[in-house]
Kinemage of the C-alpha trace (Angstrom):
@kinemage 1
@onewidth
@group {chain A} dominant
@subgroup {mainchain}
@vectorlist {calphas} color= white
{ca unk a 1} P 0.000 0.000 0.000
{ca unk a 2} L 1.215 3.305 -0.706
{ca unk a 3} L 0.115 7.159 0.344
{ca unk a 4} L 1.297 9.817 -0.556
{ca unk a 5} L 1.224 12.978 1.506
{ca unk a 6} L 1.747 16.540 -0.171
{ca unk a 7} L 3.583 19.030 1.423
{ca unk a 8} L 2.424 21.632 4.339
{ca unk a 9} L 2.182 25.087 3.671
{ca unk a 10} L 4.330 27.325 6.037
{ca unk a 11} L 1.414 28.087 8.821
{ca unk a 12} L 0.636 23.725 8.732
{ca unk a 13} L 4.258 23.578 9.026
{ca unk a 14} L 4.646 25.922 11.695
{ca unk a 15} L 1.648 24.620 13.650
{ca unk a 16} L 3.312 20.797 12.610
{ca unk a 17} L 6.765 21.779 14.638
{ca unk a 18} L 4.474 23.240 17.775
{ca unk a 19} L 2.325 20.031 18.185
{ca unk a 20} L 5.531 18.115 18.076
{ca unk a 21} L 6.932 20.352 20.924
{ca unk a 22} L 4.430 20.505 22.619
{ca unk a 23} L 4.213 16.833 22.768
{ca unk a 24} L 7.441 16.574 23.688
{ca unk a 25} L 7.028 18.419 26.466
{ca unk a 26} L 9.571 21.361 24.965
{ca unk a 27} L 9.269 24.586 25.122
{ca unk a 28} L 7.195 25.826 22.043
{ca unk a 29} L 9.028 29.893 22.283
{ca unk a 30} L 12.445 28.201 21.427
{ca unk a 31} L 12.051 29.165 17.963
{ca unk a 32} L 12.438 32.557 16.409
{ca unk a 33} L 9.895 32.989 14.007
{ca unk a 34} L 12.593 33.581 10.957
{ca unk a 35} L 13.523 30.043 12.120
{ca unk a 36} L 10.081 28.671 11.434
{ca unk a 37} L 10.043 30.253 7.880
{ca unk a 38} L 13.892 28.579 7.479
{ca unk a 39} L 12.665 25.410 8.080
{ca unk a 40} L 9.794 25.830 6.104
{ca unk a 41} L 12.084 27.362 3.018
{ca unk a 42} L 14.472 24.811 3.285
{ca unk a 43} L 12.292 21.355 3.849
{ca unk a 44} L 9.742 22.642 1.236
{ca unk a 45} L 7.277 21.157 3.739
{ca unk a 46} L 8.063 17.784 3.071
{ca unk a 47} L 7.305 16.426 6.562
{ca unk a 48} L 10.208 14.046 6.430
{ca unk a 49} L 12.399 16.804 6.063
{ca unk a 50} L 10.844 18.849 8.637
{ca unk a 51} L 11.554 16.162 10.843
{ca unk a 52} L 15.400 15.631 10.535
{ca unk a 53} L 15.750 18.971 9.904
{ca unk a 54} L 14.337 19.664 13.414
{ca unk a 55} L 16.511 16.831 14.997
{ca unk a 56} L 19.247 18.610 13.706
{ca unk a 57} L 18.675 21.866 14.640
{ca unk a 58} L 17.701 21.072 18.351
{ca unk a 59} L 20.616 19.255 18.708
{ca unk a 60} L 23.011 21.893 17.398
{ca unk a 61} L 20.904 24.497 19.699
{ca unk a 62} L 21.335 22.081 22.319
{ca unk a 63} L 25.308 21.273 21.801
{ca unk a 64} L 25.712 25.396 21.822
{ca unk a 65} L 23.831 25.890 25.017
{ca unk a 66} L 21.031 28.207 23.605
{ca unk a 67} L 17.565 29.189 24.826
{ca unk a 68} L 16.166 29.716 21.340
{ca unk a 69} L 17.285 29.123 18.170
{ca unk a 70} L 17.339 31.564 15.704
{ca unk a 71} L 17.542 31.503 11.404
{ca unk a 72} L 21.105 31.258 11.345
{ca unk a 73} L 20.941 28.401 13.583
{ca unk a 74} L 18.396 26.283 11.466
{ca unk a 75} L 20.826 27.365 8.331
{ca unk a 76} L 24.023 25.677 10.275
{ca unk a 77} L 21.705 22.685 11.180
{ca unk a 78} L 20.925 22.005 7.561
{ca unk a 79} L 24.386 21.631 6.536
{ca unk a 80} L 23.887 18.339 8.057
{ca unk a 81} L 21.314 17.081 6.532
């Protein structure tokens, strides 16, 4: 069986990241909201994407000690994707 799911537009995508946060028990202001739209621009809202590019960036915020995570941050993160 296959499915195929199309991409999120930024506010799904944005509202996709907060659910998963929240979830998770994290703190849904560690994001700047440029960082929302870099994820967005650079996973094309391709959930998978959105995903690892999240794991990423938390860890990277995370590894440098920071309380929120800015654009910038979200751009190093995806080097390593």
């Amino acid at each position: 069986m296959k499915f195929h799911l199309n991409p999120l537009g930024m506010e799904s995508c944005k509202e996709y990241i907060l659910h998963t946060l929240r979830i998770n028990n994290a703190p849904t202001d560690i994001l700047s909201e440029p960082a929302f739209k870099a994820v967005y621009n650079i996973s094309r809202g391709v959930l998978r994407i959105i995903g690892n590019l999240m794991i990423k960036t938390l860890s990277y915020g995370a590894s440098c000690k920071k309380q929120r995570l800015s654009e910038e941050d979200v751009f190093e993160a995806s080097k390593e994707l």
